[in-house]
C-alpha positions as CSV (number, residue, x, y, z in Angstrom):
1,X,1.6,-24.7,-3.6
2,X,2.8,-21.2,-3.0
3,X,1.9,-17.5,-2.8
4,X,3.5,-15.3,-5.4
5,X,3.9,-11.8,-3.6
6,X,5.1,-9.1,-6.5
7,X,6.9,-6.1,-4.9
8,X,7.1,-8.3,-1.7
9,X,10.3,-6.0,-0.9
10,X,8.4,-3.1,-0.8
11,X,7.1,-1.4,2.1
12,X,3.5,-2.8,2.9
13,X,4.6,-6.3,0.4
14,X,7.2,-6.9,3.3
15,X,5.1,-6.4,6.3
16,X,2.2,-8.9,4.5
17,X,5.4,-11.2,3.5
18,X,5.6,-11.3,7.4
19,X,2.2,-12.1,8.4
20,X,1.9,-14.7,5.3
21,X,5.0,-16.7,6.9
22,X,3.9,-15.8,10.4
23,X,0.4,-18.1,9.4
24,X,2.3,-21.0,8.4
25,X,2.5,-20.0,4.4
26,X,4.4,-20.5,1.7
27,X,5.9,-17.4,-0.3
28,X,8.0,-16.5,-3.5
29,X,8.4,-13.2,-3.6
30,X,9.7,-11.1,-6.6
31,X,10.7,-7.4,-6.9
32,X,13.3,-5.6,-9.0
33,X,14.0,-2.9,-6.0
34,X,13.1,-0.1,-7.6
35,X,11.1,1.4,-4.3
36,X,12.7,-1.2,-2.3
37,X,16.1,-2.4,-0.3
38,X,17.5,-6.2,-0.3
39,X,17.7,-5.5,3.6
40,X,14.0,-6.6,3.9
41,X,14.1,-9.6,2.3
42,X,16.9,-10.8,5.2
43,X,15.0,-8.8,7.6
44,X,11.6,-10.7,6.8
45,X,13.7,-14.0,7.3
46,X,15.2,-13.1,10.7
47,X,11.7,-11.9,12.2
48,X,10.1,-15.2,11.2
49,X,12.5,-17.5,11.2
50,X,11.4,-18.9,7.9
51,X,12.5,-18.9,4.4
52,X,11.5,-18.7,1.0
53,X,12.2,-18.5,-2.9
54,X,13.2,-14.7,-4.1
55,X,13.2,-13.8,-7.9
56,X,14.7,-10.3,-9.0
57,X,12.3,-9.4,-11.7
58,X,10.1,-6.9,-13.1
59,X,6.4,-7.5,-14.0
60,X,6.9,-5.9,-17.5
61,X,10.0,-8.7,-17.9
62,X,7.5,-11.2,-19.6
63,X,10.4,-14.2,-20.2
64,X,11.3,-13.7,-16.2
65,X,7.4,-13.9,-15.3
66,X,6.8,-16.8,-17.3
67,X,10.3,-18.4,-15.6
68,X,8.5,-17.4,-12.2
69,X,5.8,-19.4,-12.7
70,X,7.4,-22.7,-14.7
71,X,9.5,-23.3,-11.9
72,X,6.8,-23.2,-8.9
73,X,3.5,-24.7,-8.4
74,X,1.8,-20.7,-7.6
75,X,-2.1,-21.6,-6.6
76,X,-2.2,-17.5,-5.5
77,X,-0.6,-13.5,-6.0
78,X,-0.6,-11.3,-3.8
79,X,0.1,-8.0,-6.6
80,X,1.9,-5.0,-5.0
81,X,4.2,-4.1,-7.7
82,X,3.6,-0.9,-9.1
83,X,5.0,3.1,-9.1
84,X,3.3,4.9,-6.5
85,X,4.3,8.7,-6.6
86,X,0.9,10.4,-7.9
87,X,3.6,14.3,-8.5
88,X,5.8,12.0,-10.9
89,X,2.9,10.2,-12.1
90,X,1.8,13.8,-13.3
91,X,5.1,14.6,-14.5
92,X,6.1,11.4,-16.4
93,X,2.2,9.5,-17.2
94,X,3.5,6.9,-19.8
95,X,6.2,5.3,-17.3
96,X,3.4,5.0,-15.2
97,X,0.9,3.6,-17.2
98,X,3.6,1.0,-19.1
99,X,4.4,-0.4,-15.5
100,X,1.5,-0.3,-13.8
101,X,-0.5,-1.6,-16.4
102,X,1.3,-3.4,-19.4
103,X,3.3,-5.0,-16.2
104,X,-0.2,-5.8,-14.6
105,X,-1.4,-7.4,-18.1
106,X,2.0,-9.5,-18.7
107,X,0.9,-10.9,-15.1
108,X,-2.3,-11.4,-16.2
109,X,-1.6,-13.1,-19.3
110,X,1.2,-15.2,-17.6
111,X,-1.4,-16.5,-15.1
112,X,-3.8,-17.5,-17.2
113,X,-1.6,-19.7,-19.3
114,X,-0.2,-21.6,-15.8
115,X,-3.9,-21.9,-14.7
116,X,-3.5,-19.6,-11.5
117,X,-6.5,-17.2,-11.5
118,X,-6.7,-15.8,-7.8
119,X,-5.6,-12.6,-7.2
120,X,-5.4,-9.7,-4.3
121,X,-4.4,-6.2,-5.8
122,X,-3.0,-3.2,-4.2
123,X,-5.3,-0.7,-5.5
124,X,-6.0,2.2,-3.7
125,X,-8.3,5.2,-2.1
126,X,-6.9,7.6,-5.0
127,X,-10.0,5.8,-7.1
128,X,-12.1,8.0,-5.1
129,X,-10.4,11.2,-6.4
130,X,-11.9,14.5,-4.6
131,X,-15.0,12.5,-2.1
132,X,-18.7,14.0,-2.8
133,X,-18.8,12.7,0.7
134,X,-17.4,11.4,3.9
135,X,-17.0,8.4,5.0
136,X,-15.9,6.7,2.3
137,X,-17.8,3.5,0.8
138,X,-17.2,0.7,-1.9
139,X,-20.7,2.7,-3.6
140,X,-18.9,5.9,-3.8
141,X,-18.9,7.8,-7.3
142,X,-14.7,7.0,-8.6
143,X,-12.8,10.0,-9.8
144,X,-9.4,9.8,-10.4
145,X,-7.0,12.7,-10.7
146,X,-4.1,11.6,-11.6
147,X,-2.3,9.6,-13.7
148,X,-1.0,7.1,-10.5
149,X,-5.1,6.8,-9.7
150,X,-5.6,6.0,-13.4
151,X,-3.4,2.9,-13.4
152,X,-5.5,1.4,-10.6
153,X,-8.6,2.5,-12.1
154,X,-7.8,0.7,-15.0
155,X,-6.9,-2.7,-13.6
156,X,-9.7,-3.1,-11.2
157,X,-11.3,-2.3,-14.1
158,X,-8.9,-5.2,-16.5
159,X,-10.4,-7.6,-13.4
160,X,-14.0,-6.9,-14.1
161,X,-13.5,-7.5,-17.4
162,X,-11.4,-10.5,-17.2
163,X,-13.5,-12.2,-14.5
164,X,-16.6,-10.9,-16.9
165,X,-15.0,-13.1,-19.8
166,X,-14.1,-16.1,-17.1
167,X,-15.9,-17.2,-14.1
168,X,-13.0,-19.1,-12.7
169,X,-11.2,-16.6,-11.9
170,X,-11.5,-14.6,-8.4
171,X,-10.6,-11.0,-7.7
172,X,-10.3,-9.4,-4.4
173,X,-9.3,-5.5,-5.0
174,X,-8.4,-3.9,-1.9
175,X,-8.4,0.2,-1.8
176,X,-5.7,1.4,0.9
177,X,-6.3,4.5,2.5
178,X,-3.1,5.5,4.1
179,X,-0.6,3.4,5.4
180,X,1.7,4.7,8.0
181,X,4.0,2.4,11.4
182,X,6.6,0.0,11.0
183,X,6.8,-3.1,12.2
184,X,7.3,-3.6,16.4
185,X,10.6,-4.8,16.2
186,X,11.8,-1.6,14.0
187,X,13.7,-3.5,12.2
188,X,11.1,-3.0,8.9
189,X,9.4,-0.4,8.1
190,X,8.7,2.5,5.3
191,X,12.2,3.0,3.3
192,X,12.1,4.6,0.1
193,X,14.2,5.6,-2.0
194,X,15.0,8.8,-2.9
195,X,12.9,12.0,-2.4
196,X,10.0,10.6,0.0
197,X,6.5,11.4,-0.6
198,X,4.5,10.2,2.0
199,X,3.6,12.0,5.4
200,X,5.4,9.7,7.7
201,X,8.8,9.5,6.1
202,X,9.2,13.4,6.0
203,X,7.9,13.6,9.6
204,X,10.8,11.4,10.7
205,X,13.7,13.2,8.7
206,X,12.4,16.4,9.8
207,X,11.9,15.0,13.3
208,X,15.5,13.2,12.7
209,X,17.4,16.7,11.3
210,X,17.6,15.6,7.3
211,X,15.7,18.3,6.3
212,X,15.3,21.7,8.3
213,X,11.5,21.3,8.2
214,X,8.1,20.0,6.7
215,X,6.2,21.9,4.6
216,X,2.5,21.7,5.7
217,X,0.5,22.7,2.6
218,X,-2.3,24.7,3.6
219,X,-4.2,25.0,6.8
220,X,-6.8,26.7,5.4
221,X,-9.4,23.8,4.4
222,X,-12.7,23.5,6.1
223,X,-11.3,20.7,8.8
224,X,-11.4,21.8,12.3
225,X,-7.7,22.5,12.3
226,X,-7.6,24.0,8.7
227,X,-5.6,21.0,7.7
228,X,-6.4,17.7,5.6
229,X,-8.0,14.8,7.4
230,X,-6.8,11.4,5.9
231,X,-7.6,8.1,7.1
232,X,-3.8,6.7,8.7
233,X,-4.0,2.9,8.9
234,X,-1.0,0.5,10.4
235,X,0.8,-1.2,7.8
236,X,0.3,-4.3,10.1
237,X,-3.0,-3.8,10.0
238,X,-3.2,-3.7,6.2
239,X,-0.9,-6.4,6.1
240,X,-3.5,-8.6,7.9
241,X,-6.1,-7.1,5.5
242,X,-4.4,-9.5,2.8
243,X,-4.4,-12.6,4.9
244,X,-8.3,-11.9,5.3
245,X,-8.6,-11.6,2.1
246,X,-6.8,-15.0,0.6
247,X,-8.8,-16.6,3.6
248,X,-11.9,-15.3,2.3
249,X,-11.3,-15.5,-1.9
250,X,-14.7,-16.0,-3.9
251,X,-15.2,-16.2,-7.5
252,X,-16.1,-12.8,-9.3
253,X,-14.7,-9.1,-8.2
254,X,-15.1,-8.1,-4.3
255,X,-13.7,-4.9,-3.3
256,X,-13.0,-3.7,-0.1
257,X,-11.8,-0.2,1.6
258,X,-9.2,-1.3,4.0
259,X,-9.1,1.4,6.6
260,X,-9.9,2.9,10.2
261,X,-12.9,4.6,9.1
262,X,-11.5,7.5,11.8
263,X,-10.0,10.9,10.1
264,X,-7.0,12.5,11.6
265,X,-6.1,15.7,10.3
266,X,-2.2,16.5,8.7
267,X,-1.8,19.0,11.9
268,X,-3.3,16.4,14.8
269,X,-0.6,13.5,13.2
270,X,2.4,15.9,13.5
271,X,1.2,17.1,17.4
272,X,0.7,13.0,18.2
273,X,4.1,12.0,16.8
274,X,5.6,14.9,18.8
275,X,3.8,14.2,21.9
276,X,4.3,10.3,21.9
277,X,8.0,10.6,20.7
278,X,8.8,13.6,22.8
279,X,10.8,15.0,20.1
280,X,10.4,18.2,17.9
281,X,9.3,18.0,14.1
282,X,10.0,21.7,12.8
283,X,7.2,22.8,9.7
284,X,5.9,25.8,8.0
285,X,2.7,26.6,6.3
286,X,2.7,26.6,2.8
287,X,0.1,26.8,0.4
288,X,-2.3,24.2,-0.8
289,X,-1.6,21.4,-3.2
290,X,-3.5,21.4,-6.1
291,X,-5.8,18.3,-6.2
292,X,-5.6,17.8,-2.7
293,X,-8.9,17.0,-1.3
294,X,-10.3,18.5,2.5
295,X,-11.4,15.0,3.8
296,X,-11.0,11.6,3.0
297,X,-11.8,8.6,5.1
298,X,-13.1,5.6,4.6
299,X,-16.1,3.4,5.7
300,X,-14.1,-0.1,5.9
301,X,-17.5,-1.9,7.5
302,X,-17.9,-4.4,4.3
303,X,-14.5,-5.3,5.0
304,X,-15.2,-6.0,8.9
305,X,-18.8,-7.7,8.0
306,X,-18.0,-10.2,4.8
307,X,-13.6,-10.1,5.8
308,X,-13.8,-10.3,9.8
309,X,-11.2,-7.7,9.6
310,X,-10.8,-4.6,11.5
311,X,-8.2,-2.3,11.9
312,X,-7.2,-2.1,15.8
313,X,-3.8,0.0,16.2
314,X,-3.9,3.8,16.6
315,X,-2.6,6.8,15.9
316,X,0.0,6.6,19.1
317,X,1.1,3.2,18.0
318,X,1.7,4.0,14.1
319,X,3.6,7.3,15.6
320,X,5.8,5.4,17.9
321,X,6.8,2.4,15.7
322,X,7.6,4.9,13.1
323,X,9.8,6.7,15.2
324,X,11.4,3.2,16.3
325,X,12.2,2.3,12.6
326,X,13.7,5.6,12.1
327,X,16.1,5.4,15.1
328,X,17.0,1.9,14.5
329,X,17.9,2.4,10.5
330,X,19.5,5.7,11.2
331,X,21.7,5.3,7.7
């Protein structure tokens, strides 16, 4: 009986890989690599002294699914594998919607012929699109943006209708906010490849002298500081998120906003990392983003009252094991 983690390679899939082995589980993980390194599969090994089953596939790879599944006794996934970059979403929507989704349905499809129908998906807090309001709860009106937002959109929605047609199956549809830190040891952490488009990444090669500076796009929103206010939650935090919710599985669709429920504005996360890291990170002001909201961040009190899970590492932690990473993968 094993735990199929897609995109278990992947930046918050290998950290969760971690804390599933770390609780005495068993794993398979499979990933094609295509936001992702080998190195963290050998890194997850050495940091819990455990081993497990790896497949290189893709979701949309139906024969290679199917192969996944006939060879393993899966009771469980854990789904991260998707494209994540909402710019290139905009830029290139069908890739985007023929992995995210087809690859989402061929899972689907490839679970309900082996009889495993429990799953935890990596959606995310872009379902909210522009907030009407802050905080951010489960109830909140959804309005997605962008393509990137769609594709979750759409499955959580493909899980409705699915668990609609077929009360076995359970659902547990987590909404991220956004996941910054590394892992203690700093030997994992956030590694993409190519251009990055996350906060944290460019922080640490503008801290690290790979670019001459971050842009800062805009300081002119209503936020005490004129910048953006995001909700920044640990990766191991999240991670544990996803043991709560396997722990916790019930038949039907249960969503949850996994999150500090504390905003920290674009400006305040540069002047932390600085302060904890004592090194400079060089920016300059640039104008807005289009479709970049003020605020957004989240209410995750369901998640504490029906999960028993709470985020509990700050800002000063996800700046300094982020700076670790960095300085410890210096290549």
């Amino acid at each position: 009986m094993s735990i199929l983690i897609t995109g278990g390679a992947g930046y918050i899939g290998s950290h969760t890989c971690v804390e599933l082995l770390n609780s005495g589980r068993e794993i398979i993980i499979a990933d094609n690599f295509y936001n992702s390194k080998p190195k963290a599969l050998d890194v997850i090994k050495e940091l819990t002294g455990k081993d497990f089953k790896f497949y290189e596939a893709d979701i949309c790879d139906k024969a290679a699914m199917e192969e996944i599944f006939r060879e393993n006794n899966i009771t469980e996934v854990i789904h991260f594998a998707g494209y994540k970059a909402v710019a290139e979403s905009v830029r290139e929507p069908l890739k985007y919607f023929h992995n995210n989704v087809y690859g989402t349905m061929v899972l689907f499809e490839i679970m309900g012929k082996y009889n495993c129908k429990k799953m935890v998906f990596s959606s995310s807090a872009t379902v909210y699109g522009i907030p009407e309001s802050v905080p951010v709860t489960e109830e909140s009106p959804l309005f997605v943006i962008n393509p990137y937002g769609q594709t979750k959109l759409m499955i959580e929605n493909i899980c409705k209708d699915i668990s609609a047609s077929d009360n076995d199956w359970s659902f547990t549809l987590l909404r991220y906010f956004n996941p910054v830190g590394a892992h203690e040891s700093g030997k994992l952490g956030e590694d993409p490849n190519g251009i990055p488009n996350n906060l944290m990444p460019i922080i640490l090669q503008a801290a690290s002298g790979k670019i001459p500076e971050l842009n800062l796009y805009g300081n002119d929103y209503p936020t005490p500081d004129g910048t953006c206010i995001r909700d920044y939650i640990h990766v191991v935090d999240l991670a544990k998120g996803h043991i709560a919710a396997l722990e916790k599985m019930q038949k039907g669709v249960n969503i949850y906003n996994l999150g500090t429920g504390k905003g920290c504005s674009v400006l305040e996360m540069i002047e932390t990392f600085k302060r904890v890291n004592h090194i400079n990170v060089p920016y300059k002001i640039t104008g807005r983003r289009p479709g970049d909201a003020a605020e957004c961040w989240s209410d995750p009190s369901k998640a504490e009252r029906e999960l028993g899970w709470k985020a509990e590492l700050d800002i000063e932690r996800m700046c300094r094991d982020s700076w670790r990473f960095a300085q410890s993968n210096q290549e």
